[in-house]
N, C-alpha and C positions, 0 to 999 in steps of 0.2 A: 885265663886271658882277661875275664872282667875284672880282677884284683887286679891285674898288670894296668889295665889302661887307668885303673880309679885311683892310682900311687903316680901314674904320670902327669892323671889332670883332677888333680883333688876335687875342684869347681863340678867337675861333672856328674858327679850322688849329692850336690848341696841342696834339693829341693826345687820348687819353683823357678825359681830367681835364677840360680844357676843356670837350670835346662831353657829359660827364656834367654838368658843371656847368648848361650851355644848357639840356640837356635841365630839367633843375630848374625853372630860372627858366619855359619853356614849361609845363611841371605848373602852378607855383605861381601864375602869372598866370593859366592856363587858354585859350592862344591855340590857335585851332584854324582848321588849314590851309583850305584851297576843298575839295581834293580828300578828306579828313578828315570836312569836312561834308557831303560831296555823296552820302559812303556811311554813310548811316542801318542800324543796327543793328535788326533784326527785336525783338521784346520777345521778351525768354529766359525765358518761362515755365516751363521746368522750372528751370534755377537758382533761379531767385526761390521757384518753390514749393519746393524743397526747403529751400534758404536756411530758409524760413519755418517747415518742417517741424521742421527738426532746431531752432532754436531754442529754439521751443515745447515737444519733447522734452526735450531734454539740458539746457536751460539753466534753460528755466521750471520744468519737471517733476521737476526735479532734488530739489528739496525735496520736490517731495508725496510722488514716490518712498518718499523716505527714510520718511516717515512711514505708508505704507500697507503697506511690505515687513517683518515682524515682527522684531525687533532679532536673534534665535536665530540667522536665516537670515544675517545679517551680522552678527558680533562685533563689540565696539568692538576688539579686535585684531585684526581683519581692514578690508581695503579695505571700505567703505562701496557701497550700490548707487549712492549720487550722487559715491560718486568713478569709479564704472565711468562713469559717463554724463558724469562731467567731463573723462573721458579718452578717449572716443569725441568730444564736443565739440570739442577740444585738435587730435583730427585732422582730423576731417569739417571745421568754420570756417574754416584755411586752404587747403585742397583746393579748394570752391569759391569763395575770394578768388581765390585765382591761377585758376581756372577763369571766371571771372568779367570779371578782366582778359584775359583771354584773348582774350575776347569782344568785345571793347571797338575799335569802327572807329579810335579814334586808339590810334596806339603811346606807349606808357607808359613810364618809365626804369625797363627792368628791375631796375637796382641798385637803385634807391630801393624798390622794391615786395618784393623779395627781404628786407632789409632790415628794413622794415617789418614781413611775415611773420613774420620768426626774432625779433624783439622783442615782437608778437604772442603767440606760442608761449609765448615766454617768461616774458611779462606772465600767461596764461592760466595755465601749471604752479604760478607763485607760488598763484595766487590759487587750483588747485587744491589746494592746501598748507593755505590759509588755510579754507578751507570746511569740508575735511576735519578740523581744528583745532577748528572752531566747531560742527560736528555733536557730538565727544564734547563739546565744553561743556554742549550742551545737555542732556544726557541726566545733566551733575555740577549742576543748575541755575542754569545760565546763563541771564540773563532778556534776550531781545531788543531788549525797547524801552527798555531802560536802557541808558544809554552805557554804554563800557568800563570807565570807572575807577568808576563806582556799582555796578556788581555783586557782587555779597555775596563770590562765590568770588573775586572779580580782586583786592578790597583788601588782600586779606593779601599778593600776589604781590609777591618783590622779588629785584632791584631793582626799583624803579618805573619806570625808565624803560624793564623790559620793554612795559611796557603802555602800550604806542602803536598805533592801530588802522594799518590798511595802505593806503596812499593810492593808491583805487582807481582813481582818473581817467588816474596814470601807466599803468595796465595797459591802457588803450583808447585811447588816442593812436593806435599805429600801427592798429587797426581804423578809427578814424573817417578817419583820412588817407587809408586804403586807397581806404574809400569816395564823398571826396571826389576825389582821381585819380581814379579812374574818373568820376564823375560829370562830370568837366571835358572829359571827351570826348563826352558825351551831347547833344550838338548837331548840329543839320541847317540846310540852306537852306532845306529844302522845310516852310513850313510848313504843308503840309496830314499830313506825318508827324508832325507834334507831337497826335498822338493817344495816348490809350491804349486799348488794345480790352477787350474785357470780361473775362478772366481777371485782367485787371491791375488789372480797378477791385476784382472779388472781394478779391484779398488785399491790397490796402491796409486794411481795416480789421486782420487779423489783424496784419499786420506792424508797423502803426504801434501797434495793443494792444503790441506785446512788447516796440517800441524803448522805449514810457512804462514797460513793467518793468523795464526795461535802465536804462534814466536814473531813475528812483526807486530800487528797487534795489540798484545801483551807486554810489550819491551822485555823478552825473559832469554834472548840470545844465549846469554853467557850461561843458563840455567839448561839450557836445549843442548849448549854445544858441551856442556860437561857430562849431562848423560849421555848421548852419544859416542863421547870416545870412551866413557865407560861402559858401552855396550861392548865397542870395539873391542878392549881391552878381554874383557871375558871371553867374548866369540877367540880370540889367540892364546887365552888361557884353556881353555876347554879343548884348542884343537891338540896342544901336546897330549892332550889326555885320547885322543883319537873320540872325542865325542865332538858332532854337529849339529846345527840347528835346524828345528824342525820345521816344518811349513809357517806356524802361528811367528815363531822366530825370526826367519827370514822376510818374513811379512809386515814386520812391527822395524826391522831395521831396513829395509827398503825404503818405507815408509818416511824413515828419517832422515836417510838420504836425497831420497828425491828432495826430502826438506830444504835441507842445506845446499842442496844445490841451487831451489830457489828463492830462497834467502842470498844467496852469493847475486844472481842473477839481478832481485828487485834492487840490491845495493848499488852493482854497477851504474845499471840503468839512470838511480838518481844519484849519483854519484857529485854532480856536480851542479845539486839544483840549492841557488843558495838561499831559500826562504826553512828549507828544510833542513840544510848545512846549521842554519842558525838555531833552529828550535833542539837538533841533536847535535851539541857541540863536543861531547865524549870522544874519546879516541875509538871505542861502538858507536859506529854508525848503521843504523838500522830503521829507517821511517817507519812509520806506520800509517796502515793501507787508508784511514780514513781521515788521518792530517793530508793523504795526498789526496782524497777525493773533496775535500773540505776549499783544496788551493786551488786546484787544477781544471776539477768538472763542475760543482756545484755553484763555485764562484762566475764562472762563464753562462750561468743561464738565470 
């Protein structure tokens, strides 16, 4: 039988190279073995609450931070308190990714997940760079809900072609990937483990609140909604095979949805607000949550 399969798929006794490559295409398809399925992962309620915790923290908290901590206590020539908490983020987010994978009943291509991480890191320090940037604008006034090149302070800037905003969808690629690897292992035979128990229903509200800050936020819409129907897509691949998703699975696509549901929702809402219309003129319209606290609330007091 292993002569038979090694004359069908020559690549597969090539060595390293090869068997990384396999690996990939089993990620990318999302094939998941009998014995893969058969051991159902318990739901990792401490990861996930922590996951959820530090997000909320570091990521969300990061601006309020900035604005309730009095400017003395942090100089503009000093690190900022939202760049301490984007640098506790930086470390804590891949800690429990690979912790997470960890976890995970199907074996994952290390390489690829490693990979992933250190482009993660990477994507995350830029973007630490860019925030801490965008903090002293604020304080030279720099107006939020106005695109980059309308802003009083940006037009004098030259050359012009400094001012190009930072294309922030490259920097979560390897996080959404991460998350979808793992997710492709998140299947069982037994569908009566396709539950999820009650800490797990608790924080899907919180977690899918923060993924809709993450994708408004972020401007990464169109990055959010293609994993998603690629999750989709699996969970109807998997069900011909009579395998289901397990609690962490069910948990992590909930999650999503509630997303997109509130993504759909913050749209409507400003649907027809035209200071905002202006700054997102794409046929993606998507605000973000602090161009509208920039117009609406901060400008009123």
């Amino acid at each position: 039988m292993e002569a038979a399969r090694r004359r069908q798929h020559p690549g597969a006794a090539g060595g390293p190279g090869a068997q990384l490559g396999a690996s990939f295409l089993q990620a990318r398809h999302g094939s998941v073995s009998p014995d893969e399925a058969a051991r159902a992962a318990p739901f990792h309620l401490d990861l996930w609450f922590y996951f959820t915790l530090q997000n909320w923290v570091l990521d969300f908290g990061r601006p309020i931070a900035m604005l309730v901590f009095p400017l003395e206590w942090f100089p503009l020539s000093k690190p900022s308190v939202g760049d301490y908490f984007h640098m506790a983020y930086n470390v804590i987010t891949p800690f429990l990714l690979l912790k997470l994978i960890e976890r995970s009943p199907r074996t994952l291509p290390r390489s690829i997940i490693y990979v992933s991480i250190i482009i993660f890191i990477m994507g995350a320090s830029i973007h630490l760079v860019g925030d801490s940037v965008n903090h002293r604008l604020l304080f030279s006034g720099y107006q939020h809900h106005l695109s980059v090149r309308e802003n009083p302070i940006i037009k004098n800037l030259k050359p012009e072609t400094l001012v190009r905003p930072l294309p922030a969808p490259c920097l979560y690629i390897p996080f959404f990937l991460i998350l979808f690897m793992y997710f492709s292992g998140c299947f069982t035979a037994s569908k009566a483990e396709s539950l999820m128990p009650g800490p797990a229903l608790l924080l899907v509200a919180p977690s899918g609140l923060y993924y809709w800050y993450l994708v408004t936020e972020g401007q990464i819409f169109i990055l959010f909604i293609f994993t998603f129907f690629a999750m989709l897509a699996l969970v109807l691949h998997q069900q011909r095979k009579r395998l289901f998703l397990d609690s962490n699975g069910l948990f992590l696509l909930s999650s999503f949805a509630l997303t997109l549901l509130l993504v759909a929702l913050w749209v409507a809402w400003l649907w027809n607000d035209p200071v905002l219309r202006k700054k997102y003129p794409g046929v993606i319209y998507v605000p973000e949550p602090w161009a509208f606290y920039t117009l609406h609330v901060s400008s009123r007091h």
